[in-house]
Chimera marker file (.cmm) of the C-alpha trace (Angstrom):
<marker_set name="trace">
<marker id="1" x="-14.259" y="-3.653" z="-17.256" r="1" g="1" b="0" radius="0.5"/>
<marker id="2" x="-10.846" y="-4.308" z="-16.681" r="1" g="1" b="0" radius="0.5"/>
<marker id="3" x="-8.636" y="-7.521" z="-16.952" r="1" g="1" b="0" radius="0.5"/>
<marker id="4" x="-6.572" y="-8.614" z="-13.315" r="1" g="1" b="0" radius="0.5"/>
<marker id="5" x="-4.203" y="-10.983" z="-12.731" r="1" g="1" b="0" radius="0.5"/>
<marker id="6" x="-2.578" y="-12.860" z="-9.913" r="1" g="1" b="0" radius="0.5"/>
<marker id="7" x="1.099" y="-13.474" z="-9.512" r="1" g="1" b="0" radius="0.5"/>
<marker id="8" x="1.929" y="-17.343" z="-8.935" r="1" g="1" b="0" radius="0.5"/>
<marker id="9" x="4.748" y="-16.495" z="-6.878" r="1" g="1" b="0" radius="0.5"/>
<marker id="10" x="4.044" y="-15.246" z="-3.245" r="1" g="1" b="0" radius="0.5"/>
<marker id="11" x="5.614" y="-11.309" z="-2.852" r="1" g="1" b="0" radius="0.5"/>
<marker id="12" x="8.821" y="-10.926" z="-1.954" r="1" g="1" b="0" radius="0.5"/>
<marker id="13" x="7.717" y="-8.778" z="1.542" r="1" g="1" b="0" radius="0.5"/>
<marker id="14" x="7.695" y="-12.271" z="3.115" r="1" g="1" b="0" radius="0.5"/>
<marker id="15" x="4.441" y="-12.162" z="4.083" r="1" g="1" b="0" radius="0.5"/>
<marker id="16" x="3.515" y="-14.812" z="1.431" r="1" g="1" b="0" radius="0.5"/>
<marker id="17" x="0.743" y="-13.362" z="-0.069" r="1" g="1" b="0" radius="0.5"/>
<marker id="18" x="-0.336" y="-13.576" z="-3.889" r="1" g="1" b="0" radius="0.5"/>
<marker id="19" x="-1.200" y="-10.016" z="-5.433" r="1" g="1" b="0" radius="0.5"/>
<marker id="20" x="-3.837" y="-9.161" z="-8.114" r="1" g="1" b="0" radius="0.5"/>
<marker id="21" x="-2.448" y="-6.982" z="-10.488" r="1" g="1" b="0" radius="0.5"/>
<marker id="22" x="-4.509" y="-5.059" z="-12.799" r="1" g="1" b="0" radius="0.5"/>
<marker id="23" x="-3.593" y="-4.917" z="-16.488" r="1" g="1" b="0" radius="0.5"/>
<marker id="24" x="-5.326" y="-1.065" z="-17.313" r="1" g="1" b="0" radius="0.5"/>
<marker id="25" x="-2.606" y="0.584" z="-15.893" r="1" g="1" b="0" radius="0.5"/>
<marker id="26" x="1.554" y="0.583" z="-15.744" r="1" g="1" b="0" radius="0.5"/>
<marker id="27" x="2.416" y="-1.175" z="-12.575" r="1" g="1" b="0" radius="0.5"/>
<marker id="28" x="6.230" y="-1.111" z="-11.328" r="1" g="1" b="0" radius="0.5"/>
<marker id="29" x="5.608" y="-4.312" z="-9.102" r="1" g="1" b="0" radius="0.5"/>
<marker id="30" x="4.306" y="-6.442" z="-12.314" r="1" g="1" b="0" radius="0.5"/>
<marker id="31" x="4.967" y="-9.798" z="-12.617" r="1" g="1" b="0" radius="0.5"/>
<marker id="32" x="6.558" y="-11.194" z="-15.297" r="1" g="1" b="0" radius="0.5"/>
<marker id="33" x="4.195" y="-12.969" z="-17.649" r="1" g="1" b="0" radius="0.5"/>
<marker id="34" x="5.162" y="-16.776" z="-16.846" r="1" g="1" b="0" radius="0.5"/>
<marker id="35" x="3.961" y="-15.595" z="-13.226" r="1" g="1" b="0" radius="0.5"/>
<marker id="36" x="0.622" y="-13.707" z="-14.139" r="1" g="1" b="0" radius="0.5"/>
<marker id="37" x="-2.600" y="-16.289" z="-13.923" r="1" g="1" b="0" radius="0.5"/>
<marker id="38" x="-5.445" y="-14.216" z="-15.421" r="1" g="1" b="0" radius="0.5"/>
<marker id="39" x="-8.123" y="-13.353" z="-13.320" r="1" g="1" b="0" radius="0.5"/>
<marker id="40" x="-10.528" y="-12.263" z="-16.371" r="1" g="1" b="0" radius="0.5"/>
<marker id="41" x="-12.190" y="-9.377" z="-16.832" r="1" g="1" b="0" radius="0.5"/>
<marker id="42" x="-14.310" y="-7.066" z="-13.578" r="1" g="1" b="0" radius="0.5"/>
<marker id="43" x="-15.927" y="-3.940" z="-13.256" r="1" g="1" b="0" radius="0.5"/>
<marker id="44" x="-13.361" y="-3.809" z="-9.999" r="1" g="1" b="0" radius="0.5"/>
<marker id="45" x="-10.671" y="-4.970" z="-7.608" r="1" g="1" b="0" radius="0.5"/>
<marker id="46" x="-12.475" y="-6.046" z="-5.014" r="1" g="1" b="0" radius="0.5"/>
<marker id="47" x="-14.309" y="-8.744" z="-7.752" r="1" g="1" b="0" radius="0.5"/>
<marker id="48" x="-11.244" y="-9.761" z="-8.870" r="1" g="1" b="0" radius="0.5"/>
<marker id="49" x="-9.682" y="-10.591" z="-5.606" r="1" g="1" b="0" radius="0.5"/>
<marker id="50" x="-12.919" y="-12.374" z="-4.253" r="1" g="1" b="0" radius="0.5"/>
<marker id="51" x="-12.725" y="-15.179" z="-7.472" r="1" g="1" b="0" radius="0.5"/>
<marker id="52" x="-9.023" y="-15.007" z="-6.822" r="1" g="1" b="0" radius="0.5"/>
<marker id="53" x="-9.744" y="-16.018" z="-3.108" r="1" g="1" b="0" radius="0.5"/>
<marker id="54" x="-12.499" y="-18.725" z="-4.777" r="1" g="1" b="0" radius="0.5"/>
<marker id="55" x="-9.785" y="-20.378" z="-7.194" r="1" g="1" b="0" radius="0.5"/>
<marker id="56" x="-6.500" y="-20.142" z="-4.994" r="1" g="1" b="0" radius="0.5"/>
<marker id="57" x="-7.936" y="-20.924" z="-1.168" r="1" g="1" b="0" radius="0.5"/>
<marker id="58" x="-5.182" y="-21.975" z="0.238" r="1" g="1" b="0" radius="0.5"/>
<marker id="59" x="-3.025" y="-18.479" z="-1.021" r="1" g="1" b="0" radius="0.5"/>
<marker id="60" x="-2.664" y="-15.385" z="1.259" r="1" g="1" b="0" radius="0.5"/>
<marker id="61" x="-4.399" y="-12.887" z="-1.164" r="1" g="1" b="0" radius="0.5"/>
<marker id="62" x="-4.196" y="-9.565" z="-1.691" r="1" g="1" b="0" radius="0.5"/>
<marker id="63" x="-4.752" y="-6.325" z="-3.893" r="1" g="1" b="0" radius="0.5"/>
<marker id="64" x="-1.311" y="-4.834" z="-5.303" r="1" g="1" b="0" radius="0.5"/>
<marker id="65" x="-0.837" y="-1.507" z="-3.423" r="1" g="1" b="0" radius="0.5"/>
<marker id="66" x="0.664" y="0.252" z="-6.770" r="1" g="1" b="0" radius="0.5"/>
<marker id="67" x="-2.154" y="-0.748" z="-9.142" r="1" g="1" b="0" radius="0.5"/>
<marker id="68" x="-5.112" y="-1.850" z="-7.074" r="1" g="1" b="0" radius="0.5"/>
<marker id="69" x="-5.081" y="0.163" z="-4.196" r="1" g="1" b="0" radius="0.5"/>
<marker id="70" x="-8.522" y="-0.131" z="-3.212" r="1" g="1" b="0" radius="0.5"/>
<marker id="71" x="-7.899" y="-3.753" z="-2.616" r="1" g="1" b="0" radius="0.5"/>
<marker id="72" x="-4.507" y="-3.721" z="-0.980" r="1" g="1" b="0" radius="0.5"/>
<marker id="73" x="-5.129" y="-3.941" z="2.698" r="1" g="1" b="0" radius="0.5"/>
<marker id="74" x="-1.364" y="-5.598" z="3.923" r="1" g="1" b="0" radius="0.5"/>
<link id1="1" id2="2" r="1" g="1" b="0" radius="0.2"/>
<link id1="2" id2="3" r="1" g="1" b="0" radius="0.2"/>
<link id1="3" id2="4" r="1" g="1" b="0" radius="0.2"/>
<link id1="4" id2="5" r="1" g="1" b="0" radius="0.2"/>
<link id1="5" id2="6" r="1" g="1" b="0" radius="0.2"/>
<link id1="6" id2="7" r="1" g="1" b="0" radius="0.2"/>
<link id1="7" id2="8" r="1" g="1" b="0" radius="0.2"/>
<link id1="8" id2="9" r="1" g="1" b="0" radius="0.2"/>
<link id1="9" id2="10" r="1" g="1" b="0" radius="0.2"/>
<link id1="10" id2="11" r="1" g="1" b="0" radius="0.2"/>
<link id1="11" id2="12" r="1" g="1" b="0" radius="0.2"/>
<link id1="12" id2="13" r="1" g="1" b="0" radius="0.2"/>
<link id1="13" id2="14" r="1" g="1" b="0" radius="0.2"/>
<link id1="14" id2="15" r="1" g="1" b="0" radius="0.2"/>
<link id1="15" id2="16" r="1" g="1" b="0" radius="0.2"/>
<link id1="16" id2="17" r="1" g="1" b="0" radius="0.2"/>
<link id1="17" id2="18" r="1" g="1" b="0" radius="0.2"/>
<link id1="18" id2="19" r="1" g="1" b="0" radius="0.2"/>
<link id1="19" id2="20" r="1" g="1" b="0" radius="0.2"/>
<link id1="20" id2="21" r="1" g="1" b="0" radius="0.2"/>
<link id1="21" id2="22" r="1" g="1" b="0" radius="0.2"/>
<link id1="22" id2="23" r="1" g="1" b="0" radius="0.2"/>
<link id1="23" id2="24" r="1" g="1" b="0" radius="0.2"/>
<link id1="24" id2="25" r="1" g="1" b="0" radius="0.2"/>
<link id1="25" id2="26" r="1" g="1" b="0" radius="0.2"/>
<link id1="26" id2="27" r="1" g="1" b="0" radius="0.2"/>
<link id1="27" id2="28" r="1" g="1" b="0" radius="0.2"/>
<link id1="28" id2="29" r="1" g="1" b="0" radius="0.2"/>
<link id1="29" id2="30" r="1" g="1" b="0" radius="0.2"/>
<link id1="30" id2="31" r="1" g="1" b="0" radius="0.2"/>
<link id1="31" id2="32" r="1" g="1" b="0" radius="0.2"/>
<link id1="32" id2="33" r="1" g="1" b="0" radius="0.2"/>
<link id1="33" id2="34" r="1" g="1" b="0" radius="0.2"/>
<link id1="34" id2="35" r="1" g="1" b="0" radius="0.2"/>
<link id1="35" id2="36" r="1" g="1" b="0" radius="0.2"/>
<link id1="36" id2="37" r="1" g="1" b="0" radius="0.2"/>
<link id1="37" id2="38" r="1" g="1" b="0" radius="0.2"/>
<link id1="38" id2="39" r="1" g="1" b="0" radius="0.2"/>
<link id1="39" id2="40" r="1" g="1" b="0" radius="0.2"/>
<link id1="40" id2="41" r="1" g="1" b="0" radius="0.2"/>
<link id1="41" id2="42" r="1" g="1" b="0" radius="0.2"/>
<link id1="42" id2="43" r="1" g="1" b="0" radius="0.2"/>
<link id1="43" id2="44" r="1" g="1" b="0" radius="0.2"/>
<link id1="44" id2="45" r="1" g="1" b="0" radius="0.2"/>
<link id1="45" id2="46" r="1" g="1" b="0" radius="0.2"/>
<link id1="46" id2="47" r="1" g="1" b="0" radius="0.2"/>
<link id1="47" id2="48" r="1" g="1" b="0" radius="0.2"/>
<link id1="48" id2="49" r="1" g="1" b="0" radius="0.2"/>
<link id1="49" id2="50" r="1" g="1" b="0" radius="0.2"/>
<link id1="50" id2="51" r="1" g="1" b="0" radius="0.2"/>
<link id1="51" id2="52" r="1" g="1" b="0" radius="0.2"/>
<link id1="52" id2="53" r="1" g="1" b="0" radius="0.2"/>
<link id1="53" id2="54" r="1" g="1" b="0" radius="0.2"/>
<link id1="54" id2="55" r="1" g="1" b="0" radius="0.2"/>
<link id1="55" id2="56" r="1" g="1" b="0" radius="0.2"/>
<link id1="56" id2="57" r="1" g="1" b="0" radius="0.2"/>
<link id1="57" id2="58" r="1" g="1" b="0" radius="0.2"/>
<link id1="58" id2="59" r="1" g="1" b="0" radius="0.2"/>
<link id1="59" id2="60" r="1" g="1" b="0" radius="0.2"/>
<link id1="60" id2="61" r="1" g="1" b="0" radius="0.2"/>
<link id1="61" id2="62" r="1" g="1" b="0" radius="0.2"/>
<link id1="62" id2="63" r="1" g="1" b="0" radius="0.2"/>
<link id1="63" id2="64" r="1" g="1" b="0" radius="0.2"/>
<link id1="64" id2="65" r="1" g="1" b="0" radius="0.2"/>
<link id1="65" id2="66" r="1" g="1" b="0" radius="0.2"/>
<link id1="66" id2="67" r="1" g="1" b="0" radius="0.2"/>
<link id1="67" id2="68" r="1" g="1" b="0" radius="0.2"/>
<link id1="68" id2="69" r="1" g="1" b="0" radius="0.2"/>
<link id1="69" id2="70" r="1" g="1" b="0" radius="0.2"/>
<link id1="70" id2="71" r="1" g="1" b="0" radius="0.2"/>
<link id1="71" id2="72" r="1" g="1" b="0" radius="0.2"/>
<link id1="72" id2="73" r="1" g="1" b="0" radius="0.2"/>
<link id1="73" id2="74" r="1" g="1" b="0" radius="0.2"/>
</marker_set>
C-alpha cells in the first residue's frame, strides 16, 4: 500500500486538471505540502484517482505522469 495525494491547485499545463501524486517515490512535479490533500493509503493509482474523482467531482482529475504513470492519461 502506498499513500497518494492530490494537489489543490489545478497544473500549470492549463488544462486545469488536479494530479494525484504518490508519496513512495521522489517526484520532480510535487506539490508543495500546503497544496497536497491526502488521498490515504491504496494498493494502486488507479484507486486513488477513482476516490479522488468521488471527493473532488467537480475537478479535472488525473494521474501525475512522473510518479503515477499508470494513471496519467492527459
Amino acid at each position: 500500500m502506498y499513500e497518494f495525494i492530490i494537489n489543490k491547485k489545478e497544473d500549470s499545463s492549463g488544462t486545469g486538471e488536479h494530479e494525484v501524486h504518490s508519496l513512495r517515490t521522489v517526484c520532480r512535479s510535487m506539490p508543495d505540502k500546503e497544496n497536497q490533500i491526502s488521498l490515504g493509503f491504496h494498493a494502486h493509482c488507479q484507486s486513488a484517482l477513482h476516490q479522488a474523482k468521488l471527493k473532488y467531482p467537480q475537478w479535472k482529475v488525473d494521474g501525475c505522469a512522473h510518479c503515477a504513470p499508470n494513471c496519467h492519461t492527459r
